[in-house]
C-alpha positions in Angstrom: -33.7 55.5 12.3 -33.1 58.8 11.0 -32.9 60.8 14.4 -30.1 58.0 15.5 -27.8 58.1 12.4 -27.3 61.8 13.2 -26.3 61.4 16.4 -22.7 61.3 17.9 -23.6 59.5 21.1 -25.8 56.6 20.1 -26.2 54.0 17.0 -29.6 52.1 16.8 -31.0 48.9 14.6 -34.2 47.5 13.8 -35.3 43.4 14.7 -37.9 41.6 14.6 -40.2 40.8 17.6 -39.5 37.3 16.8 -35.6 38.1 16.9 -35.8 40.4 20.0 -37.5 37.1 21.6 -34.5 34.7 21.0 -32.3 37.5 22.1 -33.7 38.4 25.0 -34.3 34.4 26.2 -30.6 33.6 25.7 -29.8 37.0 26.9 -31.8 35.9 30.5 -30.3 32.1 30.1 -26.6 33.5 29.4 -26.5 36.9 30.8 -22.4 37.7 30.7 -20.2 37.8 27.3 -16.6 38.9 26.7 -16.1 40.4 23.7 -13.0 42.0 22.1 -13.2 45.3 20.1 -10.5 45.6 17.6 -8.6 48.8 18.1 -5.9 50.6 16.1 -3.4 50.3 15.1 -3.0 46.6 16.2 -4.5 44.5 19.5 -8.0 45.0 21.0 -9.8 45.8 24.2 -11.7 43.3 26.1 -15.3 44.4 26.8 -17.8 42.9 29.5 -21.3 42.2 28.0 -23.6 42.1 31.4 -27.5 41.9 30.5 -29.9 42.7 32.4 -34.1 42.7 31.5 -34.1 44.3 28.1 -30.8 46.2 28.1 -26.6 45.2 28.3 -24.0 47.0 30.5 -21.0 47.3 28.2 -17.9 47.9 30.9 -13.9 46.4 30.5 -13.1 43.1 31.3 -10.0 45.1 33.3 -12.6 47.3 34.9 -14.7 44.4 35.9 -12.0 42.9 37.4 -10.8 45.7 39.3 -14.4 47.2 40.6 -17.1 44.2 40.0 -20.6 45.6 39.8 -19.5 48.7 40.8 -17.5 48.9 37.0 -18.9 51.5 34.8 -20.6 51.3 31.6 -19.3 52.5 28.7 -22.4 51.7 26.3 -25.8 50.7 27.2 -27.8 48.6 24.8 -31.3 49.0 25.5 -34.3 47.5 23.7 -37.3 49.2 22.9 -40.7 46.8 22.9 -43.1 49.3 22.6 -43.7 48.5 18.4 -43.4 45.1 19.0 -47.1 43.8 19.4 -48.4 46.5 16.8 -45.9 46.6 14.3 -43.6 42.9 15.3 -40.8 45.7 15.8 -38.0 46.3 18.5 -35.4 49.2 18.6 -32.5 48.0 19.8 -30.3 51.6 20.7 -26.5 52.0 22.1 -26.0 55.0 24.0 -22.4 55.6 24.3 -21.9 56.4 27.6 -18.0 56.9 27.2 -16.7 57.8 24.0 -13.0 58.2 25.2 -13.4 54.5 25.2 -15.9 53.8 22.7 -16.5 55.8 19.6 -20.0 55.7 17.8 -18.7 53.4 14.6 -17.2 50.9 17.4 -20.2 51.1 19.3 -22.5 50.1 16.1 -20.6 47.1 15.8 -20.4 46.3 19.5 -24.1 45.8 19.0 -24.2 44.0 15.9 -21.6 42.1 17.4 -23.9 41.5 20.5 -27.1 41.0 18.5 -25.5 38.8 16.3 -23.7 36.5 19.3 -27.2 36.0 20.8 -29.4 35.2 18.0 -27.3 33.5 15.9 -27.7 29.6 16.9 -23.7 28.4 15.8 -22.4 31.8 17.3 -24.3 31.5 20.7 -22.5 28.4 21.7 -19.5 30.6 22.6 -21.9 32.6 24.7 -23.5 29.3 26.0 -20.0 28.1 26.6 -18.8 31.5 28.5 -21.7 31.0 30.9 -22.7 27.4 31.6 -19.3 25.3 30.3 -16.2 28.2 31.4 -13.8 25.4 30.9 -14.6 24.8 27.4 -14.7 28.1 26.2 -11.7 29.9 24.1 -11.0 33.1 24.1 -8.7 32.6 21.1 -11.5 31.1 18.6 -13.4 33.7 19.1 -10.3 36.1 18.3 -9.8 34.2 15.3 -13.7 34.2 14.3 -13.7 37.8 14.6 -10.0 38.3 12.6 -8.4 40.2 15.6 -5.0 39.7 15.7 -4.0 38.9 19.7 -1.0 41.7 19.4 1.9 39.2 18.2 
């Protein structure tokens, strides 16, 4: 943990291999998220959450829509299962692949964001909702759950 608080480029947490279990079963079950990321002054940027086996493609929702799969990531949240059988253990690290876009303090909370969204049982019905029920989820709750102001 030391090693990634010095860094500039990526932020890291510890779960349990219990945790990194849930996450990674929703994760597979509900593989796409939209999340905003407050930015200053006022507003936010909508972000793309695209998992794949043990890591999450952070791109815009803009870029996403302009370029598909072909939209680049701007942080990569990979998990780490080697300490999990011996120690019960997973690193879960965000290398910020773009920090024009995303600095390392909006990065860290991209990921707790994320980790939070998919282990959390209340908070993954908006992530449950995105994927499997589109017509019921609101962007605007989750705006309001997070406190980001929409701009007005």
């Amino acid at each position: 943990m030391q090693h990634h608080e010095a860094s500039s480029s990526h932020v890291a947490t510890v779960m349990s291999s219990d945790e990194h279990a849930v996450l990674a079963a929703r994760a597979a079950a509900s593989p796409l998220f939209v999340l905003p990321l407050r930015k200053a002054p006022k507003g936010f940027c909508s972000l793309l959450i695209q998992w794949q086996p043990q890591q999450a493609l952070v791109t815009t929702l803009e870029q996403y829509r302009q370029l598909g799969s072909n939209a680049p990531a701007h942080l990569a949240l990979t998990c780490y299962t080697e300490l999990a059988g011996s120690h019960g253990l997973v690193l879960l690290r965000g290398d910020v692949l773009c920090p024009e876009l995303i600095n390392t303090a909006e990065a860290r909370t991209v990921m707790e964001l994320t980790r939070a969204l998919y282990t959390d049982p209340s908070s993954y019905q908006m992530v449950y909702q995105f994927n499997h029920a589109p017509d019921k989820f609101d962007f605007r709750l989750l705006l309001q759950q997070l406190g980001i102001s929409n701009g007005r």
